[in-house]
Wavefront OBJ file of the C-alpha trace (Angstrom):
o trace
v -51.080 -116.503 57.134
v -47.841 -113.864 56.695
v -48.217 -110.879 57.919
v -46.602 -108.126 56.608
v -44.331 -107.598 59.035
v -42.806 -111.224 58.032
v -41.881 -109.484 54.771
v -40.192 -106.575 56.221
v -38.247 -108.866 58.234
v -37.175 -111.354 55.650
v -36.100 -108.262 53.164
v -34.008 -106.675 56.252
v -31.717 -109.687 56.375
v -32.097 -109.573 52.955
v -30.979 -106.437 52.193
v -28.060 -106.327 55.180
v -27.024 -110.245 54.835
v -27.328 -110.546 58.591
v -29.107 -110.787 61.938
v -27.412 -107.644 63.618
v -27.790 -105.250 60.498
v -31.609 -105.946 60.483
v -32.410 -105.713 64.098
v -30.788 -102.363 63.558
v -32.776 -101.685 60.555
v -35.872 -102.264 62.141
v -35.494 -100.897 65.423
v -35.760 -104.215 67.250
v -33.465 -106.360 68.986
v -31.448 -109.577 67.708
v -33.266 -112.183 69.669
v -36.380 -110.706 68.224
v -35.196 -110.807 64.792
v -33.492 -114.368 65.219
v -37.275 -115.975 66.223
v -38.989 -114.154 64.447
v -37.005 -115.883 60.996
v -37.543 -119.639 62.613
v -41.365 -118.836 63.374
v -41.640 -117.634 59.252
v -39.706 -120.436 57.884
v -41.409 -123.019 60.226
v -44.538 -121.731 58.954
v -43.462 -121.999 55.478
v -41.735 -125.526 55.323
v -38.933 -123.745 53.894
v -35.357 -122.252 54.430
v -35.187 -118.953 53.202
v -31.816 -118.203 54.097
v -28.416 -120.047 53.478
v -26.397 -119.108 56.455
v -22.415 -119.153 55.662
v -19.184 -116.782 56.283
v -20.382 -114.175 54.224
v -23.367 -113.947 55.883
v -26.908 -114.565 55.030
v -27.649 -115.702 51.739
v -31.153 -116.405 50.035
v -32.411 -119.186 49.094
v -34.545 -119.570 45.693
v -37.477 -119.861 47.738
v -36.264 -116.652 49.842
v -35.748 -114.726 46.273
v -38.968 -115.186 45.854
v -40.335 -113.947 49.038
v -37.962 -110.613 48.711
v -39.592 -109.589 45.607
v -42.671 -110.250 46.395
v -41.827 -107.616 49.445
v -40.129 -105.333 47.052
v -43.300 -104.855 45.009
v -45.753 -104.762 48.339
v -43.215 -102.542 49.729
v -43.741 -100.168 46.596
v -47.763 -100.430 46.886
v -48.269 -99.768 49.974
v -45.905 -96.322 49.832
v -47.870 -95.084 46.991
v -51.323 -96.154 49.106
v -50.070 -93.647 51.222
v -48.612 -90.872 48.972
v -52.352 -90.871 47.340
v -54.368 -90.991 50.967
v -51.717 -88.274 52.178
v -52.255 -86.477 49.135
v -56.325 -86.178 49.921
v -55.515 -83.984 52.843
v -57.971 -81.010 53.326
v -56.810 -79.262 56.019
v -52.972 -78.124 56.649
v -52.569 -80.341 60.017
v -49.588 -83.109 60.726
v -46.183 -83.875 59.875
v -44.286 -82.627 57.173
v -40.775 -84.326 56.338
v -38.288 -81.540 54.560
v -34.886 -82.409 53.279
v -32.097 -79.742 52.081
v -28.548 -79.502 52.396
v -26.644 -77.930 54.930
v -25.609 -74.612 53.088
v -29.256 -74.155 52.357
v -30.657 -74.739 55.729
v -28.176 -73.500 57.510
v -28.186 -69.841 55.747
v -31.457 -68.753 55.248
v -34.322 -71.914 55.330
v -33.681 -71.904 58.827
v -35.695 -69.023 59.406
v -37.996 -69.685 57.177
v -38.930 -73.185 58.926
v -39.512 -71.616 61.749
v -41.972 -68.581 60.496
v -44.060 -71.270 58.750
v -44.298 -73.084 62.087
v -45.629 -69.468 63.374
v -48.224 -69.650 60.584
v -49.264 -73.282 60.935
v -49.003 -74.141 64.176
v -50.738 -77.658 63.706
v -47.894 -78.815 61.139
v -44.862 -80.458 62.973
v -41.538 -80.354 61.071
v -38.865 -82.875 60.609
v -35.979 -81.701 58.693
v -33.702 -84.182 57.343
v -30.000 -82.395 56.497
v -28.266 -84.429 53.710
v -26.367 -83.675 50.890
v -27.191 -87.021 49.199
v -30.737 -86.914 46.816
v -33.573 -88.873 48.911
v -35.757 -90.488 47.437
v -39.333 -88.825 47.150
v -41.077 -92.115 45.774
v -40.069 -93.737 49.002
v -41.436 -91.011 50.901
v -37.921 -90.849 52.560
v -38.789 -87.115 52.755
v -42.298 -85.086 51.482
v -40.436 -81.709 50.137
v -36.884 -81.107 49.033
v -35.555 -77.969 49.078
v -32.113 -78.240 46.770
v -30.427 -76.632 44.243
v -29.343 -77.964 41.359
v -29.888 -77.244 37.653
v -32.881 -79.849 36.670
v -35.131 -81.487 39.088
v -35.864 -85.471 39.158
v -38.058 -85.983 36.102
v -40.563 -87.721 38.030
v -40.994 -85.136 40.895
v -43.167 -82.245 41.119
v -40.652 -79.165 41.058
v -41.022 -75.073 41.179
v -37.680 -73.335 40.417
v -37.641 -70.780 42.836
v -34.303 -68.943 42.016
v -31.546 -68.418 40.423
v -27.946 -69.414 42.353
v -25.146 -67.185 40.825
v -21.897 -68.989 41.282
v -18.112 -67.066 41.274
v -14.684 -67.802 42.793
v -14.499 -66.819 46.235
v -10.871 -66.770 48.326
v -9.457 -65.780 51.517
v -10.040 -61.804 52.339
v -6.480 -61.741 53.874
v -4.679 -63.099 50.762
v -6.176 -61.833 47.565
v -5.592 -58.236 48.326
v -5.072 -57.744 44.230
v -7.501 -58.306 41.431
v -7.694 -62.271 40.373
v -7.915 -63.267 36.327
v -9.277 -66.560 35.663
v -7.291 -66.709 32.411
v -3.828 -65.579 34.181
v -4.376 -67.253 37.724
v -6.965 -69.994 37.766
v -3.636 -72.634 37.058
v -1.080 -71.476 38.940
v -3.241 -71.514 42.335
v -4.391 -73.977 44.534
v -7.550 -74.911 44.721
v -10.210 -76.469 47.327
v -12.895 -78.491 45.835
v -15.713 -81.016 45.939
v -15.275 -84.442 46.701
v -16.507 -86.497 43.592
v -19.588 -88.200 44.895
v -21.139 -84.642 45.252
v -21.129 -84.658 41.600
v -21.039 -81.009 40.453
v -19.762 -81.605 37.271
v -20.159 -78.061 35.674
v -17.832 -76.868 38.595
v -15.165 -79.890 37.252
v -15.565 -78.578 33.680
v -14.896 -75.186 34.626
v -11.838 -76.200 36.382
v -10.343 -77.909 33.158
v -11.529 -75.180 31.154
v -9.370 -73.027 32.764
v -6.258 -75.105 32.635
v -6.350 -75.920 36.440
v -4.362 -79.174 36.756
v -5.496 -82.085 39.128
v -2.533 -81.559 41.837
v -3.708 -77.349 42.323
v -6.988 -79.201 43.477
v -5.156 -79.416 46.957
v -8.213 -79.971 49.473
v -11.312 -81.783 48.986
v -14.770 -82.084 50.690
v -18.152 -83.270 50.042
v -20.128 -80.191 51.942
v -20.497 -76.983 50.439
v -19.653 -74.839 53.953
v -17.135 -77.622 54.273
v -15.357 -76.047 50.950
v -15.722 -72.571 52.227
v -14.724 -72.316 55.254
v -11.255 -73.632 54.106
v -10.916 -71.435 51.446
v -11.554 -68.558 54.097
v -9.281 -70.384 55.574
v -6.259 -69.753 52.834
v -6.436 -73.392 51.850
v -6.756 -72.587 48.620
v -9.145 -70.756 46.181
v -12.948 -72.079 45.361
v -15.622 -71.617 43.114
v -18.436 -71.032 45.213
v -22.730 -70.148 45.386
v -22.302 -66.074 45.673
v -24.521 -66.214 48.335
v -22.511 -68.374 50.411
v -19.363 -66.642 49.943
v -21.270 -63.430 51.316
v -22.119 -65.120 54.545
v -18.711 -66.737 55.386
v -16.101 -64.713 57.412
v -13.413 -63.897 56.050
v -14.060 -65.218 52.260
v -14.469 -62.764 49.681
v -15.557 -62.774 45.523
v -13.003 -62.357 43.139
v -14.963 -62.319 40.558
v -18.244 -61.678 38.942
v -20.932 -64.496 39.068
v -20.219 -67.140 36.511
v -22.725 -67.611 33.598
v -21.714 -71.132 32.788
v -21.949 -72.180 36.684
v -25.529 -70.432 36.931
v -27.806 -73.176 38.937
v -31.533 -72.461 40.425
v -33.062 -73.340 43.937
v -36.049 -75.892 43.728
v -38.534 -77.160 45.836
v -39.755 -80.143 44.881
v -42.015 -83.280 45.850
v -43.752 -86.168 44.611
v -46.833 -85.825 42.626
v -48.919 -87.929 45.109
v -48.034 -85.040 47.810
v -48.736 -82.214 45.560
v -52.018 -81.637 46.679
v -52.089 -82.320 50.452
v -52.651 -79.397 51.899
v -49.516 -78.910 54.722
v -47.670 -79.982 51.557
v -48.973 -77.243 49.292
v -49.263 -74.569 52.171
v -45.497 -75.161 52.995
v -44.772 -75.083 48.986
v -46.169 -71.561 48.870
v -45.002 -69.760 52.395
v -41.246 -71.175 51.537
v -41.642 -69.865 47.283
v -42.823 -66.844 48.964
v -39.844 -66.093 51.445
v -37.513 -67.260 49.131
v -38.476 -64.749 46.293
v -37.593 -61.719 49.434
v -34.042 -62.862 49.037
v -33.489 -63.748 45.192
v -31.072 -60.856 44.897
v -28.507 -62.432 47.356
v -29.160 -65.416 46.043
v -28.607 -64.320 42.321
v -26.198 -62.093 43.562
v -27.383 -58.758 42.177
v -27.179 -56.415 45.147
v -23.408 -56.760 45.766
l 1 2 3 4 5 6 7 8 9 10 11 12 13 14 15 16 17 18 19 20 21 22 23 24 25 26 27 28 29 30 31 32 33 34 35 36 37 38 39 40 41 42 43 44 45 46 47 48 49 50 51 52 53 54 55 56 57 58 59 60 61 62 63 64 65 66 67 68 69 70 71 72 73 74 75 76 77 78 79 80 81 82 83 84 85 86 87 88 89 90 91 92 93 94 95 96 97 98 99 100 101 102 103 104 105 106 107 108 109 110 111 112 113 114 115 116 117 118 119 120 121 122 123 124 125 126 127 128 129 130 131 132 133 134 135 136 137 138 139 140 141 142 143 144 145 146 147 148 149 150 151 152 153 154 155 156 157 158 159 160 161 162 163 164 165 166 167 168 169 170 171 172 173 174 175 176 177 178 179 180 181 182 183 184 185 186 187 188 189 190 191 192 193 194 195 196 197 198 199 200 201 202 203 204 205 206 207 208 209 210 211 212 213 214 215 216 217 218 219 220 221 222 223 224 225 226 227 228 229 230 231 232 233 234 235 236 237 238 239 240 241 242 243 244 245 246 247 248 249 250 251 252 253 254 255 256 257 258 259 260 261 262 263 264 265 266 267 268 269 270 271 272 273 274 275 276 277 278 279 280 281 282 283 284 285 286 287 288 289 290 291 292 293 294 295 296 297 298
């Protein structure tokens, strides 16, 4: 009979169309992953794989097979999403993801309090800036901002994140006007992937033209630091600008760039207890510094 692991091996070459990229994906070596294919299509009478120049391509009957895996793939995450969910007692490991301005400016010490308070949870933090997927269980809890969380996910907005144009301390000794400056400056800004389009439409609102847009990044320090720098101007979280050397707001915070912090996580995971108890502690701490983050002390 196939095991499951057959699956997961015939949906890595799948998915990476060769030998190397799913050894890699599966943490095993290329010998491994090279007998382990003969022994499954030996057993099955079948090819599964067309092997050619542009690597390894299914076969109908391996089509079939990578579906199937697909959908067993998808069962047996939510199996465990529910049987996670049934925790009683706030024990194990607890995958967080975030961004880097977020962690690295105040969840930090948050992490580390609610490992003070539940010593039996162990922490993974995964730092991206791209969405992972909850469903997947790539991570249990995100911690993001945005301005809507996935429909799908559980999600508690947390706070507000006032946004403003920041610049460099040293340069901007005068007061700036959107409606006088914003065009004739340069600008730095977010690479397009990050997808901030409220921060694009602001831009073209204000008349900036593509070619003042002279320095692009896709991290949100990234885009500070070289507008401390004197790069170039950039509309920034308020809260980031505060904690940068050397950058300072020129403006007040931006109504139409308002977003919100969220912690969110899959509905499954909402009631497992480490889950929940991390939920709470990190809603908790977060509310002690709302008025950085919506920028009403300064």
């Amino acid at each position: 009979m196939l095991s499951w692991d057959d699956f997961r091996y015939v949906k890595a070459i799948a998915d990476t169309r060769s030998l190397n990229g799913a050894a890699a994906k599966l943490n095993v070596n290329h010998s491994t992953m090279f007998r382990r294919l003969g022994q499954i299509e030996r057993q099955l009478g079948s090819r599964l794989f067309d092997r050619g120049r542009g690597g390894y391509a299914l076969t109908p009957n391996g089509e079939n097979m990578v579906q199937l895996a697909a959908r067993l793939g998808e069962d047996i995450v939510a199996f465990e999403r529910k049987i996670t969910g049934q925790d009683l007692r706030p024990s194990g490991d607890l995958r967080i993801t975030t961004s880097d301005m977020v962690l690295m400016r105040f969840l930090t010490d948050i992490l580390v309090g609610f490992r003070k308070a539940y010593p039996e949870i162990s922490i993974e933090v995964v730092v991206s800036n791209d969405r992972l997927n909850l469903s997947r269980r790539d991570a249990d809890v995100a911690v993001r901002a945005g301005y809507t969380p996935p429909e799908t996910m559980s999600g508690r907005r947390v706070a507000k994140i006032a946004w403003a144009v920041h610049g460099a301390a040293k340069q901007h000794k005068q007061a700036f006007k959107a409606e006088r400056d914003a065009a004739r400056l340069n600008w730095v800004g977010f690479s397009e992937h990050i997808g901030l389009a409220k921060v694009a439409t602001w831009f073209k609102s204000h008349g900036v033209p593509a070619e003042r847009i002279v320095y692009k990044i896709d991290t949100m320090l990234g885009v500070a630091e070289a507008a401390a720098g004197g790069a170039g101007l950039a509309v920034l979280p308020c809260f980031i600008g505060r904690s940068v050397p050397g950058l300072k707001r020129l403006t007040k915070p931006l109504p139409e760039l308002e977003a919100a912090l969220w912690i969110v996580t899959h509905p499954d995971l909402s009631t497992s207890a480490r889950v929940r108890a991390f939920v709470d502690y990190c809603a908790k701490e977060i509310a002690k510094q709302r008025n950085i983050l919506e920028c009403r002390n300064r």
